[in-house]
N, C-alpha and C positions, 0 to 999 in steps of 0.2 A: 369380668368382675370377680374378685377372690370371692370365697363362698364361706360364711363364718359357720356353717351348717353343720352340728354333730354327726361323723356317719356313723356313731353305732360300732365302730371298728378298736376305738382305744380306750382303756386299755385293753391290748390285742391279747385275747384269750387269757390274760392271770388279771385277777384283781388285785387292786393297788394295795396296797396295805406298806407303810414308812417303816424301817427299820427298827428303830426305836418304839417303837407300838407292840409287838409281836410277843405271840407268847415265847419262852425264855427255849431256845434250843439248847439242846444237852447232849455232847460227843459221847463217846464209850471212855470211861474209865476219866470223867470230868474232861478230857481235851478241851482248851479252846479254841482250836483251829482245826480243822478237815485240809490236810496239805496230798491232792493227788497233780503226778505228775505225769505229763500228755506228750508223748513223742508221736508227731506225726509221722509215721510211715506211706508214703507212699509212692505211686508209680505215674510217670507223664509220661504219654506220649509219644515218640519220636515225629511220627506223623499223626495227627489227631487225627482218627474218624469223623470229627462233626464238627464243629462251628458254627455255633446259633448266637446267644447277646453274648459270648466274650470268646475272643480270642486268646484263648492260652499260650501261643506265642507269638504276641504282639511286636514284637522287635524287629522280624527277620521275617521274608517268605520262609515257609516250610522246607526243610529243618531247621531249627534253631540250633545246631550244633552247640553251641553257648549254653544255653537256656536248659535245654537237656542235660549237656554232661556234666554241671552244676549238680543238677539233682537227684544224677543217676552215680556221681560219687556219694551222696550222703547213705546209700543201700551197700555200696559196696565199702565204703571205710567207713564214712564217718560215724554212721548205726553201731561199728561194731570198737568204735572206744567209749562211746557214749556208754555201753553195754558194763565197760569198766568203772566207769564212776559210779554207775546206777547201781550198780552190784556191791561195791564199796561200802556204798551210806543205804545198803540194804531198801532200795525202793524196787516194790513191784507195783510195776505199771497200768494204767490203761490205756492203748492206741487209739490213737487215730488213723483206723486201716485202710487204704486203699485196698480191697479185695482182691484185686487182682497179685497182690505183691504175694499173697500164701500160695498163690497158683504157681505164679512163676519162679519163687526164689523158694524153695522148699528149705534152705538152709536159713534162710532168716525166720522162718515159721518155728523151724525144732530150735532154735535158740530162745524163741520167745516164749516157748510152752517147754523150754528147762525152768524158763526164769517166772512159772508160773503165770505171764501175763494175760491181760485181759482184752480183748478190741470192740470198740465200736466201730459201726461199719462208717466209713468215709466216701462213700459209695465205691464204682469200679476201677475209675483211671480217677486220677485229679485233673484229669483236661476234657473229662465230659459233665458240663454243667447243669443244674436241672432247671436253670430260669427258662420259662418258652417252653417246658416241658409240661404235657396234656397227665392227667392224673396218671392214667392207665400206664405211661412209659416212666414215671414215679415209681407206679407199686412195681412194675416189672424191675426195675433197679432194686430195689427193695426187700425185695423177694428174692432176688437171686444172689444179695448180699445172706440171705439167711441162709440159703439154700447152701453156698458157698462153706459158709463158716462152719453149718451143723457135716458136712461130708469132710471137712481137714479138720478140726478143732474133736466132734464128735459132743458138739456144746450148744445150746439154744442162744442167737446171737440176742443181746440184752440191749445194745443201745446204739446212739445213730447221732449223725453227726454230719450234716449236706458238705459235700465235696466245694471248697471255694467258699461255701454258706450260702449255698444259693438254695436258701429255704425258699419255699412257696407258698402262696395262701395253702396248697393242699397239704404238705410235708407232717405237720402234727398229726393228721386226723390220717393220714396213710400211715405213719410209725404206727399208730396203738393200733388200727386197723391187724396192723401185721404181726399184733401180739408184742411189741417192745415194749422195754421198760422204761426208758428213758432215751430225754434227747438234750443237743450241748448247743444248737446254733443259737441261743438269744444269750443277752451279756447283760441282763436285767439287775441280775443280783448278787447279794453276797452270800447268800445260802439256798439251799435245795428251794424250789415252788411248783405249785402243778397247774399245769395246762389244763385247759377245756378242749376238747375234741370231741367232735360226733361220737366218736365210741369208747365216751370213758374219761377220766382223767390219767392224765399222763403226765410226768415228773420229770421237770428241767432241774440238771446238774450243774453246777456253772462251770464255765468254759472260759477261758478268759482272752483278748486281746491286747490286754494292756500287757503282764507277765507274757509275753509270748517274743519268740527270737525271732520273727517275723520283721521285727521292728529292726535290726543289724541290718536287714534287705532292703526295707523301705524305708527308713531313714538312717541321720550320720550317726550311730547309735554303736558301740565296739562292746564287743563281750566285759569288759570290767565295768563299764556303769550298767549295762544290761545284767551283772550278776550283784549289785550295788541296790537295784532296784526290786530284786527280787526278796532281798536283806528287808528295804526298807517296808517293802507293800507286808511283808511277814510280819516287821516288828508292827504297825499298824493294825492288822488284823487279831493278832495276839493281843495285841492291849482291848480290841474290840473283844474280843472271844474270851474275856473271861466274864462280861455282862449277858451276852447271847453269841451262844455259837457260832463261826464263820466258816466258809472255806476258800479255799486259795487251791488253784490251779497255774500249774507252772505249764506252757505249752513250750516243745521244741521240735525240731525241725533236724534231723542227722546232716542235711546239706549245709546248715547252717553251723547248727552246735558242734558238731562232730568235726570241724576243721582243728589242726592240730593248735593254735593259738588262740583259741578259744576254752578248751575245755577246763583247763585248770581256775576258770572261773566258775565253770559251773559248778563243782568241786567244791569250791570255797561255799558257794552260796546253799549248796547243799548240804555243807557239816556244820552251818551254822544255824540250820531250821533242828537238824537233829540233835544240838546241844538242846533244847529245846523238848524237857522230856513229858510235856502236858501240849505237844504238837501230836496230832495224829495221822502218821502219814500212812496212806489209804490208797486207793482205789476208789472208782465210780461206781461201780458197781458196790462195795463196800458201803459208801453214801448213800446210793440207792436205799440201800434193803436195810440199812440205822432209820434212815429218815419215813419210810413207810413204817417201820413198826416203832415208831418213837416220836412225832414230827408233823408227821403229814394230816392226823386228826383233831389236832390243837391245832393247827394254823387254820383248815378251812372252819373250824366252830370260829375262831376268831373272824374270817371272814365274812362267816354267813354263806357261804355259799362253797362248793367243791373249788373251782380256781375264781 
C-alpha cells in the first residue's frame, strides 16, 4: 500500500518560502543579477579504484579508453582556450575541483592562481562517488579536500560541491562540521538560502543544471542553442533581478566547452551578459560573503526560523 504519511523529511533542510514573498535582495552597486561562472575541472580515473552504486565507466569493461581520453583532453587543451575567453570578458572563476587535478597537474593550478581563481572542492577523482558511503569515509574525503587545498593554495578551502552530486543524507551536516561555508549540490533556487545542519546553518549557492554544457553530452543539444540559452535564461533573470535579486550560474566542463567549434559560442554569450553593466559578475565565494552580510538575516526573520 503507498503510504500518504508525512515523514518529517520535506522540505529537506530549507524552509519553503515562494519567491515572490521574500524580502527584496540587493547585489553591490544595485546589480540585478549575481552571474558566476563554474568550470568543472576535473580528473577520472583511467582505472577506478572502487565501484559501489555507479559505475563511472559504464560503456566498456575497464578502460574506457573512449571515455577517458574525452575528458583527459578537456585538462590538457580544452581548459586552456577556455582560459582565453574567460580572460577576454575578464571572468574570474570558481571551480568545480577535483582535488586531485592540483596534485597532479601543477601547471594547471599556477594558471588558475595567475587568474586569481577560486575552487570548491569536487571531491578527489570524479569516479569515486560518495552514495554507499558510511559518514566517517565522507568527512575523511572532506577533510583531505581541505587539507589538500590549504598545503597548494595556502587558503582555507570555503566550499563543496559532491563529485557526480552524490550528496547524502550526511554531506550538509559534515560540510559545516568541517568548518565550510558553503555548498552547490541542491538546484532549489534562484538565490543564495541556508541550510539546517546539526552544527549550524550553512549556505547553499546555486549551482545550476539547466545553464550547464552537460546538456551537449546528454542530449542533441550543440554549442549555438547551448549559448542561445544562456542569452535567454540571463535576459529572464535580469528582468527578474531588477524586483529581487537573482543569480545565474553558468556551469562548464573544458572536455566539452573547450572543443575548438564550440567556443566562439561561448564568447558570444559571454559579451552579451557583460554589455549588461548592472550584471554582477562574481564569484561564489563573492555571493557567499554579499549575502551573509546583507541577505542572510532578512530572509530567516522572514522565515521564522534559521533555514
Amino acid at each position: 500500500m503507498p503510504t500518504t504519511e508525512y515523514s518529517g523529511m520535506d522540505p529537506y533542510r530549507f524552509g519553503y518560502s515562494p519567491v515572490v514573498a521574500r524580502p527584496k535582495l540587493s547585489w553591490p552597486n544595485s546589480a540585478r543579477v549575481a552571474v558566476w561562472v563554474c568550470p568543472n575541472i576535473e580528473h577520472y580515473e583511467y582505472l577506478p579504484a572502487e565501484v559501489r552504486m555507479r559505475n563511472p565507466w559504464p560503456r566498456t569493461p575497464h578502460p574506457d579508453v573512449l571515455g577517458y581520453g574525452g575528458r583527459d583532453y578537456g585538462n590538457r587543451v580544452g581548459l586552456w582556450r577556455m582560459f582565453e575567453v574567460l580572460d577576454k570578458h575578464n571572468v574570474r572563476c570558481t571551480v568545480s575541483l577535483s582535488m586531485s587535478v592540483i596534485e597532479m597537474y601543477p601547471e594547471i593550478l599556477a594558471a588558475m592562481e595567475a587568474r586569481r581563481w577560486e575552487y570548491m572542492s569536487h571531491g578527489y577523482f570524479n569516479t569515486r562517488y560518495h552514495w554507499g558511503y558510511a559518514p566517517e569515509e565522507e568527512r575523511e574525503v572532506i577533510e583531505h579536500s581541505k587539507a589538500t587545498h590549504l598545503r597548494l593554495t595556502g587558503r582555507r578551502l570555503r566550499g563543496w560541491f559532491s563529485p557526480a552530486v552524490s550528496n547524502t543524507l550526511n554531506t550538509p551536516d559534515l560540510v559545516k562540521e568541517a568548518g565550510l561555508d558553503y555548498i552547490c549540490d541542491f538546484y532549489h533556487d534562484d538565490q543564495p538560502t541556508p541550510l539546517a545542519t546539526r552544527h549550524g546553518t550553512l549556505i547553499h549557492v546555486p549551482y545550476t543544471m539547466d545553464i550547464n554544457d552537460a546538456l551537449i553530452y546528454r542530449q542533441p543539444v550543440e554549442a549555438a542553442e547551448f549559448a542561445q540559452m544562456i542569452v535567454d535564461h540571463f535576459d529572464t533573470v535580469y528582468r527578474e533581478g531588477s524586483d529581487n535579486g537573482r543569480v545565474m550560474c553558468i556551469a562548464l566542463h573544458p572536455y566539452m566547452m573547450g572543443a575548438p567549434h564550440r567556443l566562439k559560442h561561448l564568447d558570444r554569450a559571454l559579451g552579451y551578459i557583460r554589455k549588461h553593466k548592472d550584471a554582477w559578475v562574481c564569484t561564489a565565494e563573492e555571493i557567499f560573503d554579499w549575502y551573509l552580510a546583507n541577505g542572510l538575516k532578512a530572509f530567516q526573520a522572514h522565515l521564522g526560523k534559521e533555514a
